[in-house]
C-alpha positions as CSV (number, residue, x, y, z in Angstrom):
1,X,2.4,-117.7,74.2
2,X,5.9,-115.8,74.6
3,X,6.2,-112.9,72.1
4,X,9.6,-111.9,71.2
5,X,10.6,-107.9,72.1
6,X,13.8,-106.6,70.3
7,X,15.9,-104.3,72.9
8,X,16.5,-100.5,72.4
9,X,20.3,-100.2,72.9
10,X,21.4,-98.0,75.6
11,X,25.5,-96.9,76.6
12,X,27.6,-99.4,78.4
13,X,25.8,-101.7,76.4
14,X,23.1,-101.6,78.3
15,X,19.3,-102.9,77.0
16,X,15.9,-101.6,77.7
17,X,12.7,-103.3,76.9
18,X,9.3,-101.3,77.7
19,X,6.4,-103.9,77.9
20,X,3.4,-102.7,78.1
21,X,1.0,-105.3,79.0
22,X,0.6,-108.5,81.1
23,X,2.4,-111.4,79.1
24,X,5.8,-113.0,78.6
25,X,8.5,-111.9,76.6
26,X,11.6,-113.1,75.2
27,X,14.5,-111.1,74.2
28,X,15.4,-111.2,70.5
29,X,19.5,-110.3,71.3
30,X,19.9,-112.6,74.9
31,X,17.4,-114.9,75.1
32,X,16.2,-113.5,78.4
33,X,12.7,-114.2,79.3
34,X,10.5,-112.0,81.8
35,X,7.0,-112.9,83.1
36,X,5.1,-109.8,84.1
37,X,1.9,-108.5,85.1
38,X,1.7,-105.2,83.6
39,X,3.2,-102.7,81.9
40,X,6.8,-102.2,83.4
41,X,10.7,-100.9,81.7
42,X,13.6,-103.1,82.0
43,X,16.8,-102.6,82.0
44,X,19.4,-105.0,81.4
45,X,23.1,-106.0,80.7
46,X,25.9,-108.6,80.1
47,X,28.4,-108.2,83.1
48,X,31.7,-109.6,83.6
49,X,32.6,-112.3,85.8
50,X,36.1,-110.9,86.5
51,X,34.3,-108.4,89.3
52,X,32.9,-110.9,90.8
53,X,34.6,-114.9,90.5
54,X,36.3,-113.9,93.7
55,X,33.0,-114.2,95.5
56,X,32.3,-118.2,93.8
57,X,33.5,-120.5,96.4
58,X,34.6,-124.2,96.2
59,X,32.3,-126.6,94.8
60,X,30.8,-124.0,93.1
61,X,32.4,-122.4,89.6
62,X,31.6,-119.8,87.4
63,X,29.3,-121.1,84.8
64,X,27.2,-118.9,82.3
65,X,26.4,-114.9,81.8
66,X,25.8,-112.9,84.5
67,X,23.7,-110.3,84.3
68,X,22.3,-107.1,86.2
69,X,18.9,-106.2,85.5
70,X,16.8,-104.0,86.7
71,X,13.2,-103.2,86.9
72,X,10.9,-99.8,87.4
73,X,8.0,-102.0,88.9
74,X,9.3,-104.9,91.0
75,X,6.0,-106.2,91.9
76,X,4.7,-106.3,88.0
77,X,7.9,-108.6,87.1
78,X,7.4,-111.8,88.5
79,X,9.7,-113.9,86.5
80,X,12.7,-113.7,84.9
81,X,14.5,-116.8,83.1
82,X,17.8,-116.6,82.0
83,X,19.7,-118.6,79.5
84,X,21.7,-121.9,80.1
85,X,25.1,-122.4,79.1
86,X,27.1,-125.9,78.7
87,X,30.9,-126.3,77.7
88,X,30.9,-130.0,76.0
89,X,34.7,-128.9,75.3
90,X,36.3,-131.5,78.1
């Protein structure tokens, strides 16, 4: 069962989330899911792809949000699934 956690906004528009048991959660704002084991604070944002398209090569193209997140326990997060995109526009 995924229970849905609501982000404490931080600047740069940054998001935290401090979960504090084993379980999986779903942010409320991105639709961001984590898997953990145990109690553990992420931290989490939207970046642009204007940094970084430079660094998608041929076949490849940018396709969906990128973000950085981050993690004071790496070992307690064991999965993170991030949201899918899909132009239909042509």
């Amino acid at each position: 069962q995924m229970e849905q956690v609501t982000p404490r906004r931080l600047s740069g528009g940054q998001h935290v989330v401090q979960l504090d048991a084993e379980g999986i959660y779903q942010c409320s704002l991105t639709g961001l899911i984590f898997e953990v084991t145990g109690a553990v604070k992420i931290t989490y944002s939207l970046l642009s792809w204007s940094k970084y398209a430079s660094l998608v090569e041929k076949p490849w193209i940018v396709g969906g949000p990128l973000f950085d997140v981050r993690c004071d326990s790496a070992p307690a997060l064991t999965s993170i699934q991030f949201p899918h995109s899909l132009c239909l526009g042509g």
